[in-house]
C-alpha positions, 0 to 999 in steps of 0.5 A: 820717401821716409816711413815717418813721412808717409804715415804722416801724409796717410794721417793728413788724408786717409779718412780711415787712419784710425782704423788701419794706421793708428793701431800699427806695431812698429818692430825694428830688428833688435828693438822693442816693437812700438808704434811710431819709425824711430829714426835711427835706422827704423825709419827707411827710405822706400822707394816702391810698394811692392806685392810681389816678391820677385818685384822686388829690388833694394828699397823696396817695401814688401806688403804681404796680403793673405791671398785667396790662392796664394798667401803673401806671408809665404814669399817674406823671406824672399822679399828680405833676400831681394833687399826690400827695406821694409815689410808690412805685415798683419799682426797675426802673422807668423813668418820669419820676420818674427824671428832674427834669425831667418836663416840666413845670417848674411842678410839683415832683417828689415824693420816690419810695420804691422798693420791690421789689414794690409789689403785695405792699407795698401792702396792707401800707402801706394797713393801717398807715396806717389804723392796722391796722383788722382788730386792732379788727374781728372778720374773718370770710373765706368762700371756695370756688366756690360759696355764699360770698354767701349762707353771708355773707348768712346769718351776717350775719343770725345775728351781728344777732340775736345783738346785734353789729353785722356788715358783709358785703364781697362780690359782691353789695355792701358794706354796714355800719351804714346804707350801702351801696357798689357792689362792682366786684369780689368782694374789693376791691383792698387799699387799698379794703379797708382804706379800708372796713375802717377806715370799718367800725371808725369806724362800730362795726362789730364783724364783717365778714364777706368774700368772699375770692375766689381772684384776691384771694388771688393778687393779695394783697389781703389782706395786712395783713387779720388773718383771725379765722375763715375759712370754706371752701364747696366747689371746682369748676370756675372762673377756669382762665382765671386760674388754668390748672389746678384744683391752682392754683385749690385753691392759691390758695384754700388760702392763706386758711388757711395764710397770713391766720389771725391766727396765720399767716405773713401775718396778724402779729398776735396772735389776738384775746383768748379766740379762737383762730383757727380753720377752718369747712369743708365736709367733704363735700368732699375738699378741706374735708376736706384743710383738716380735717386740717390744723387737728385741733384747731381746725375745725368740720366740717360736712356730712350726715354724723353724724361731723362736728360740725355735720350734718344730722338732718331736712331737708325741701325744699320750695317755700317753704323748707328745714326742719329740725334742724342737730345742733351741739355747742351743741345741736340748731338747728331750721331754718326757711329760706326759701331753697331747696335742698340746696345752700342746706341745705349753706350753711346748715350752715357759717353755723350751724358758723361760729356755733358757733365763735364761740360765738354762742347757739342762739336767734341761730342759729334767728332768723338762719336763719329772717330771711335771704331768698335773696340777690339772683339767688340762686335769686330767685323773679321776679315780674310787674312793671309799668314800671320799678318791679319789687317782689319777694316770695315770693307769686306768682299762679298760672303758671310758677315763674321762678327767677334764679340766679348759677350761672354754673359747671358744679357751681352749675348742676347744684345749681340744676337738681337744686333745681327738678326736686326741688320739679317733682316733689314738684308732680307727686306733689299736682297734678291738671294735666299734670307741668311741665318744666324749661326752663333759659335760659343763657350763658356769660362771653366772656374766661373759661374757654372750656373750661368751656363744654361743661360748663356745656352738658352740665349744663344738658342733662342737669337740664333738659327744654328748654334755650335757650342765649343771650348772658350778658357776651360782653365782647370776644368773637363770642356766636356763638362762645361759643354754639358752644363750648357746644353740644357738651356739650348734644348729649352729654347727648343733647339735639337742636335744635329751631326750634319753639315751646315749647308746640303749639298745642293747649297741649301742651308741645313735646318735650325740646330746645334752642334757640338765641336769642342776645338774652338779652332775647328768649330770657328772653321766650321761655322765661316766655312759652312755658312752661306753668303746671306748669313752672319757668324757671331763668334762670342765670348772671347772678344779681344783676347789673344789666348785660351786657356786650358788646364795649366797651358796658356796657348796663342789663339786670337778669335779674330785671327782664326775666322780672318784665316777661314774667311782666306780658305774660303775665298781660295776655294778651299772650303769643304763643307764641314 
């Protein structure tokens, strides 16, 4: 697409030309700088926006961001070696691109577009050059702390029984029609996004239903993406690293409904025919609430409670699931889940609202609910595995119940303990042996917020019976610190240390306490191993994920692989009480 082509496109539709375009600088080697391509070698054809440098192949345009950690304008000259056609610059930058000799007299300088702030143009230019994929696909945006997977994962479900043809981007992967991407990050960065949205719309995707994390919202990586329905789950305590506060954090989430609603500032586009865009929130939460009054006479509520237009009429939790009825104004909606827990019921409920505003049938949102397995290291049940090859299924032998989780934040974690002593103690209430105990195996992420980490001790000492802290991603920092910035909150909740083994030798389990084993490996094998028969493991913090990160090693390690192994050695006899 040619440069002249697309500032025009930008001029029809970006609501904020003015401030990002308008004052562009248009420098072509050996010419005066201007303000407009001037056809005549410094108008090039651009094939792809690039961020990346080594992305880079010969039409390519190359944006320099000044970057937190790293700096774009660094890698220009190599953007230039590798053919790109033209750079896109911030005035105030001096890199070789200022200079005709960049030395390398064997390669040409491209034209450079200089524009105030590349971080904010860039998804702007990304949806004009693939011709504003979000006008063709319905966008779906889910935010908040906690439950953004799996309300996605269910509404996904919901959208294919209803006959469309959804795509999901989000933490766990991206996947539409049969592929499936790896997801480095929850919301990609904005010219991969639109780069997919438009590989979404070629292959007849018709929904895409995305993540839209608090960092994307900052860092602008929706601009250009026209949201049709977005969705709030709740907000507690994350990224203060990020975002230093919770009145910035609730900010930068806000910004998905005040700014990217097909009908707001950010968006530039008309709402779709027949649709008005619209809110979905959870209104048991003060902050769903605040959304809720915003948007009076255009948000689905929903909650426990009957005032609000999705609740909940019967609810039982059990073992193998939730079940129910949902009241909806599109009628009553029998729930029959596999997944687990009341804050599963919660994600259940935005999923159904979010259908109810898109006018999806009763029958889709029945069949949706009662298809959708949990998501990957979503309250996963582990099961023995044998080698390399680990088969999941919701049936295992008899022995301790392993669950792997995500919570990875005070609030998730206190959700997930609260769902497994729940079901311990509907266990104890039929069972003829011993009552079980909760044992809880967590970490916290180095190069996060620290202050979060007596939190995250005090929540699992007050749901659990045994805790074991260890390592999660230490990434740059000392474990045993980490450790030791999480140990004050256990011992508020009232828990002390213990060095011995999680059941006596005569088979009795051990008093409540915690332990220390900083090997993630070590304290997974600990925990499945030592537990009784009666008792449920919680391995928290990690979920789907399939390494660990520590120092500049990025290793192979897989939560739900480790307890599956544990599960196997126990079964074999081969457990030694740890």
């Amino acid at each position: 697409m040619k440069i002249s082509l697309l500032r025009r496109r930008l001029e029809a539709r970006c609501p904020e030309f003015s401030d990002l375009f308008a004052p562009a600088r248009w420098q072509t080697p050996g010419a005066a700088s201007g303000g407009e391509p001037d056809g005549d070698g410094g108008d090039p054809d651009i094939r792809e926006l690039q961020y990346r440098s080594e992305r880079v192949r010969p039409g390519d345009a190359f944006i320099a961001v000044p970057g937190f950690s790293v700096d774009g304008r660094r890698f220009i000259g190599d953007a230039v070696q590798r053919g790109a056609a033209l750079i896109i610059a911030e005035p105030d930058q001096t890199d070789q691109t200022d200079r005709p000799d960049s030395g390398n007299t064997a390669v040409s300088l491209p034209p450079v577009w200089r524009l105030p702030d590349t971080r904010r143009a860039m998804g702007w230019i990304a949806a004009a050059l693939h011709d504003f994929p979000a006008d063709d696909v319905h966008i779906i945006a889910v935010t908040g702390t906690n439950g953004k997977t799996s309300v996605s994962l269910l509404l996904e479900s919901i959208l294919h029984k209803a006959g469309y043809h959804p795509g999901v981007m989000g933490t766990i992967d991206i996947h539409f029609a049969d592929r499936t991407l790896p997801a480095p990050v929850t919301t990609p960065e904005a010219p991969d996004l639109q780069r997919i949205m438009a590989e979404m719309r070629d292959a007849g995707v018709t929904h895409l239903v995305m993540e839209a994390s608090s960092q994307a919202l900052d860092l602008y990586r929706l601009n250009g993406c026209a949201v049709d329905t977005a969705v709030f789950t709740n907000l507690s305590r994350d990224h203060l690293d990020w975002h230093q506060t919770m009145d910035r954090y609730w900010a930068s989430k806000k910004r998905l409904f005040t700014e990217y609603l097909r009908s707001g500032t950010g968006a530039g586009t008309p709402p779709s025919p027949g649709l008005i865009p619209g809110v979905v929130v959870n209104a048991d939460s003060p902050y769903g609430r605040e959304l809720a009054a915003l948007f009076p006479g255009n948000c689905v509520t929903t909650g426990q409670s009957g005032e609000y237009l999705v609740y909940s009429k019967t609810s039982e939790f059990r073992a193998a699931g939730i079940h129910g009825c949902l009241a909806t104004p599109s009628g009553p909606v029998r729930v029959d889940s596999p997944l687990i827990g009341r804050h599963n019921l919660e994600n259940i409920r935005l999923a159904a609202g979010a259908a109810v505003r898109l006018g999806l049938p009763v029958s889709a949102m029945e069949a949706g609910i009662r298809a959708c397995p949990p998501a990957r290291g979503r309250m996963e049940r582990a099961v023995p595995v044998t080698g390399d090859r680990t088969a999941f299924s919701r049936n295992s032998p008899a022995g301790p119940h392993v669950f792997v989780d995500y919570s990875h934040t005070p609030d998730a974690l206190v959700h997930a303990l609260a769902t497994l002593r729940d079901l311990l103690d509907q266990e104890e209430k039929s069972a003829v042996i011993p009552p079980g105990r909760l044992i809880c195996v967590f970490g916290c992420g180095g190069d996060r917020d620290p202050g979060k980490r007596p939190e995250m001790g005090r929540a699992a000492g007050e749901g659990a019976d045994i805790v074991i802290v260890t390592s999660d991603n230490p990434r740059s920092e000392d474990p045993s610190r980490i450790i030791g910035e999480i140990l004050p909150g256990i011992l508020e909740a009232g828990l002390s240390e213990s060095s011995g083994p999680l059941r006596n030798e005569d088979g009795r389990p051990a008093a409540r306490g915690f332990r220390v084993i900083a090997d993630r490996r070590e304290a997974i094998r600990a925990a499945v191993l030592g537990a009784g028969p009666a008792d449920m493991v919680l391995i928290a913090g990690k979920g789907h994920e399939t390494c660990q990160i520590i120092g500049g090693r990025i290793l192979d390690f897989d939560d739900l692989a480790e307890a599956g192994r544990a599960l196997a050695l126990r079964m074999k006899g081969e457990e030694t009480l740890p």
